[in-house]
GUNU-681610 format. One record per residue (C-alpha): x, y, z. Coordinates in nm, 4 decimals, m for minus. Layout:
N
+----------+----------+----------+
:       px :       py :       pz :
+----------+----------+----------+
:        X :        Y :        Z :
...
+----------+----------+----------+
This chain:
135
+----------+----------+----------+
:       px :       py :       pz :
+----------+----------+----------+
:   1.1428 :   0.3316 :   0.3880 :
:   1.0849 :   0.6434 :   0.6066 :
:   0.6721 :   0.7220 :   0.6669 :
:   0.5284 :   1.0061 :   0.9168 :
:   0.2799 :   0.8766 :   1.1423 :
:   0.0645 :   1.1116 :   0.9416 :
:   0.1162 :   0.8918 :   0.6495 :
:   0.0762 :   0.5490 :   0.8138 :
:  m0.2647 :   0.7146 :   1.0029 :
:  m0.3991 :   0.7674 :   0.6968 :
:  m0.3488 :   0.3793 :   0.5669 :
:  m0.5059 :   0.2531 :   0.8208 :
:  m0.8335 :   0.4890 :   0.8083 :
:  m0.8534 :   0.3988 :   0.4872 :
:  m0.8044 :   0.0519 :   0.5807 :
:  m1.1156 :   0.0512 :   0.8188 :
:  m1.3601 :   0.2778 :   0.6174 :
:  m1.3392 :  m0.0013 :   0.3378 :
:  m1.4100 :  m0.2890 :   0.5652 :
:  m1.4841 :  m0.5285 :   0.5266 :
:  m1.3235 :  m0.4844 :   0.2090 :
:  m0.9822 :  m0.4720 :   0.1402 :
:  m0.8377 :  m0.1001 :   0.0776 :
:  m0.6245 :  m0.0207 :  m0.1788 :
:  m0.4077 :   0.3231 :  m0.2879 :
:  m0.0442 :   0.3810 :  m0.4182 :
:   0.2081 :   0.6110 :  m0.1927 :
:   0.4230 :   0.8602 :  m0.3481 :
:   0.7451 :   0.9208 :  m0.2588 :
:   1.1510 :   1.0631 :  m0.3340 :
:   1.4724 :   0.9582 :  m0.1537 :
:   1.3804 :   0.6652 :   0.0282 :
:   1.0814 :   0.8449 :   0.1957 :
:   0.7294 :   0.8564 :   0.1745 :
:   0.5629 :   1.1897 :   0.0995 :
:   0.2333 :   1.1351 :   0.0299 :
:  m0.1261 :   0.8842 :   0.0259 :
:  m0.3168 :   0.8491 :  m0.2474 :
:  m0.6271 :   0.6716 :  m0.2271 :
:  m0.8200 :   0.4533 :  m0.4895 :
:  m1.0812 :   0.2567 :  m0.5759 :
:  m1.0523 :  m0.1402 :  m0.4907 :
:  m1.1880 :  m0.2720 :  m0.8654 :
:  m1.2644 :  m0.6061 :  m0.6620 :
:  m1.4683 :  m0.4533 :  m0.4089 :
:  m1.3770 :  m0.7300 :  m0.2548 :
:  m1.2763 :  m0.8816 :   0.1399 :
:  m1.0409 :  m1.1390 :  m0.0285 :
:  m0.8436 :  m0.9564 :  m0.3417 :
:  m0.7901 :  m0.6199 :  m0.4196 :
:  m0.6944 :  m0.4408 :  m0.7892 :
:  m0.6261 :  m0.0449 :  m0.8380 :
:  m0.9578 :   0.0652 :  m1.0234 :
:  m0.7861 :   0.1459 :  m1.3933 :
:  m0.8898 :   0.5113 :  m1.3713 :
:  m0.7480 :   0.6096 :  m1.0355 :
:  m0.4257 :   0.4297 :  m1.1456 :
:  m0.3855 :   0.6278 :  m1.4562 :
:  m0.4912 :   0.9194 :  m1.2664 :
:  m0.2691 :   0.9158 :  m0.9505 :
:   0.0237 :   0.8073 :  m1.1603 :
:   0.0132 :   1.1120 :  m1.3776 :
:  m0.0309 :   1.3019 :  m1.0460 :
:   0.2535 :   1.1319 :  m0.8606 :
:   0.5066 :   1.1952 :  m1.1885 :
:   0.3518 :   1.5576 :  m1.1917 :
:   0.4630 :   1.6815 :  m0.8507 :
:   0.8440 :   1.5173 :  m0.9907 :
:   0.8011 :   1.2223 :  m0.7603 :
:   0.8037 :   0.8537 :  m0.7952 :
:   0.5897 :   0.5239 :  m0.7141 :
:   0.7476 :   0.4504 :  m0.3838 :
:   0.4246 :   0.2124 :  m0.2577 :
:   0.1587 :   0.0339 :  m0.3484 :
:  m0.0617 :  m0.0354 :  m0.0451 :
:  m0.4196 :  m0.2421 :   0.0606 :
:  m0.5524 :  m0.4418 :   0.3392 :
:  m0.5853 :  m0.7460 :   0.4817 :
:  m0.9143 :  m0.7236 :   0.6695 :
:  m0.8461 :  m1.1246 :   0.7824 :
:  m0.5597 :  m1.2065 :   0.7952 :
:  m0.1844 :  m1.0791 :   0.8767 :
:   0.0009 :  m0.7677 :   0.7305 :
:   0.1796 :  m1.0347 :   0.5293 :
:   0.1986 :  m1.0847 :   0.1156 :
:  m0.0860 :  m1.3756 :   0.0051 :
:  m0.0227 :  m1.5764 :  m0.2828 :
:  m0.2513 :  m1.3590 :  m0.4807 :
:  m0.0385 :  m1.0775 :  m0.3702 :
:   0.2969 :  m1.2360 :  m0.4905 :
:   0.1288 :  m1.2819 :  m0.7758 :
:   0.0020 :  m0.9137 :  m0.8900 :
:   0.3570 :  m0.8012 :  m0.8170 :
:   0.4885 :  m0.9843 :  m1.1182 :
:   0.3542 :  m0.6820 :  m1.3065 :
:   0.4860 :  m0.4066 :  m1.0195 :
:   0.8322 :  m0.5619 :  m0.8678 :
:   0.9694 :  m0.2176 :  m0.8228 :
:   0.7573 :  m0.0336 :  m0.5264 :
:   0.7318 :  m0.1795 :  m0.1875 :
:   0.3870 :  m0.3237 :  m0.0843 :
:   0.2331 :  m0.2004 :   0.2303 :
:   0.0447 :  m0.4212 :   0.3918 :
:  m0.2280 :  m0.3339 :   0.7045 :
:  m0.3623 :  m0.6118 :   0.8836 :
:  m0.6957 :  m0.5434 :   1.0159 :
:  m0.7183 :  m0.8818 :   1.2240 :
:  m0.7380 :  m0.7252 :   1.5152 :
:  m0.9200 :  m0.3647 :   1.4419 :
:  m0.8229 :  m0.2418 :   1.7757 :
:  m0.4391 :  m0.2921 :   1.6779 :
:  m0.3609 :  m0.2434 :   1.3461 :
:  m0.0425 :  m0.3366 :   1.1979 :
:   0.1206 :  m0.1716 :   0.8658 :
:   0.4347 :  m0.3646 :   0.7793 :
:   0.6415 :  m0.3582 :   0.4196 :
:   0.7685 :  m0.6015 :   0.1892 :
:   0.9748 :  m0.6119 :  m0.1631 :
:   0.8291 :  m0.8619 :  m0.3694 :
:   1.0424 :  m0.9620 :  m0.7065 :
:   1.0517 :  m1.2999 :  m0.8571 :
:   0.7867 :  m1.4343 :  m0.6289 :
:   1.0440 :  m1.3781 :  m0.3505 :
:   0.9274 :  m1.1699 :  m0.0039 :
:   1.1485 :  m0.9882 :   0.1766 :
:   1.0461 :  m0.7466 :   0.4529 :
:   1.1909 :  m0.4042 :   0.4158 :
:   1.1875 :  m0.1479 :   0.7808 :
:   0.9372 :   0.0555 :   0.8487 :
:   1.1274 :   0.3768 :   0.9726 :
:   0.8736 :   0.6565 :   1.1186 :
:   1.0158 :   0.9538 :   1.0294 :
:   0.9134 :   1.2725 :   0.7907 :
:   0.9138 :   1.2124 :   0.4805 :
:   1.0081 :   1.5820 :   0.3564 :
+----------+----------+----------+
């Protein structure tokens, strides 16, 4: 998946404004690329789990399909622990297997990482992170 470093800047503020609890927002995107953040409301408000608050969901969907584009990401934080899918993660992606999940690790806030993953069938697989413009 190709992201600007515009895009992946933007993850990770919104990755430390929610700390310590986990961020969450779905990235839009067409041809393999990323082309835009959209921010939302963790329902959990939580540091250990994270859901899309209903509303934004509906919301940024009908704005994502609006502008002709598709669901390319889902994205949220791991404020302690690795950019790596949980259980709980593997889990909530029985009901999404199609986008990638984004993952940004804020265990060590001075170095975030942002890393992807397809997860179908409650298998992981880590898909490349190409910076690039997404346009």
């Amino acid at each position: 998946m190709r992201i600007s470093r515009d895009l992946i800047d933007e993850i990770v503020a919104h990755s430390r404004e929610d700390a310590p609890n986990e961020c969450c927002g779905l990235v839009a995107g067409r041809d393999g690329a990323a082309t835009a953040v959209h921010r939302a409301r963790n329902e959990f408000e939580s540091p250990l789990r994270y859901n899309v608050h209903p509303s934004d969901l509906l919301r940024i969907t009908n704005e994502i399909e609006q502008a002709g584009e598709e669901l390319a990401a889902i994205y949220h934080s791991h404020t302690r622990s690795e950019a790596f899918p949980s259980q709980t993660d593997v889990n909530l992606a029985q009901n999404w297997p199609d986008p990638i999940y984004l993952i940004c690790s804020l265990l060590d806030p001075d170095e975030p990482v942002l890393r992807g993953f397809r997860i179908a069938d409650g298998q992981i697989e880590e898909v490349a992170l190409e910076e690039g413009d997404g346009t």
